[in-house]
C-alpha positions, 0 to 999 in steps of 0.5 A: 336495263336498257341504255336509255333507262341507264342514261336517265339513272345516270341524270339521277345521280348528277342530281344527287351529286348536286344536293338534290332530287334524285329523279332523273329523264331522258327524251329519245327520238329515232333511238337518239336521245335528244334531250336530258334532265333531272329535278332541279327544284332544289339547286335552282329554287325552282317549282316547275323544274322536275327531271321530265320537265328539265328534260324537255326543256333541255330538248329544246324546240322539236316540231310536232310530229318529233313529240310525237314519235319520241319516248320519254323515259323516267326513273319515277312514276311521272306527277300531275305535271309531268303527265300533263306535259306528255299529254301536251306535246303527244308524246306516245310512250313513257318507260317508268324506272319504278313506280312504288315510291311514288305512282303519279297518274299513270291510269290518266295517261294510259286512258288517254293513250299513252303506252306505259312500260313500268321497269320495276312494278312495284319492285322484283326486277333484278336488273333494275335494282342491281343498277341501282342498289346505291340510289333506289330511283329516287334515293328515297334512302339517301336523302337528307331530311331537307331534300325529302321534304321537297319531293313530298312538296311537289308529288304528295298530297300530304307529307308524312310528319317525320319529313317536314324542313328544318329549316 
C-alpha cells in the first residue's frame, strides 16, 4: 500500500479511536499532502462532516488550479456528496481504499472525468487487507450498533433492519 492510502487508514483509525466512523481522506498536491480528515458525523453531531469533506476542509483554501492537480485518496467508495465535491473543485483522481462495503457513484465520476483507482475491487488485494486486518476500511465489523447506524443514514438508501439506533 502506498504511504498516502497508509496516511488516510491512519486518519481511519483516529475516527475510531474517537467513537466514530472509521473512514478515512487525505488530498495530495505535488506528492505532498496538503490536508487531512476522517468522518466526524458522530463526534460533532455533523450531517455534512465525512472523511472527504473534513478533509478538504482541512486543506483549507487552495487556488483552482491546486484542486486540479491534486489527489484525493479515500479508504471507501466515495458518496453522493463527496463526489459532488470532486467534481466541483475538479479534482482529477481519486484512489479508493475499497468499494464493496459501499460503492457510491463511481460511474458518475469516471463519465465525468475523474480517473478512479480502486485499492481493493471488490476485495483480493493482500496488501490491503494485511493493513487493515483489524479495521476493514470502514470497521463495518467493529462498529457498535449505534455508530453503524449512522453510516446507513448518510450512504444507503435504506438501512437494514438489524442497524437501526437504539437510542
Amino acid at each position: 500500500m502506498d504511504e498516502y492510502m497508509q496516511a488516510a487508514l491512519e486518519e481511519a483509525k483516529k475516527g475510531l479511536a474517537c467513537g466514530g466512523i472509521p473512514i478515512g481522506s487525505v488530498l495530495v498536491l505535488d506528492g505532498k499532502i496538503v490536508g487531512r480528515g476522517h468522518n466526524q458525523r458522530v463526534q460533532k453531531g455533523s450531517v455534512v462532516l465525512h472523511s472527504e469533506m473534513d478533509c478538504l476542509e482541512n486543506a483549507g483554501r487552495l487556488k483552482a488550479v491546486d484542486y486540479k492537480r491534486s489527489v484525493l485518496y479515500t479508504t471507501l467508495s466515495p458518496c453522493d456528496m463527496c463526489s459532488g465535491a470532486v467534481l466541483l473543485y475538479g479534482i482529477p483522481k481519486v484512489v479508493i481504499g475499497e468499494n464493496a462495503t459501499f460503492k457510491g457513484p463511481e460511474e458518475y465520476l469516471k463519465s465525468n472525468g475523474v480517473e478512479l483507482v480502486v485499492v481493493e475491487a471488490g476485495s483480493a488485494n493482500s496488501s490491503w487487507k494485511n493493513s487493515s486486518k483489524k479495521i476493514k476500511t470502514c470497521g463495518m465489523k467493529i462498529l457498535e450498533n449505534d455508530a453503524m447506524a449512522f453510516f446507513f443514514q448518510d450512504c444507503c438508501p435504506v438501512t437494514p433492519l438489524d442497524w437501526t439506533l437504539t437510542k
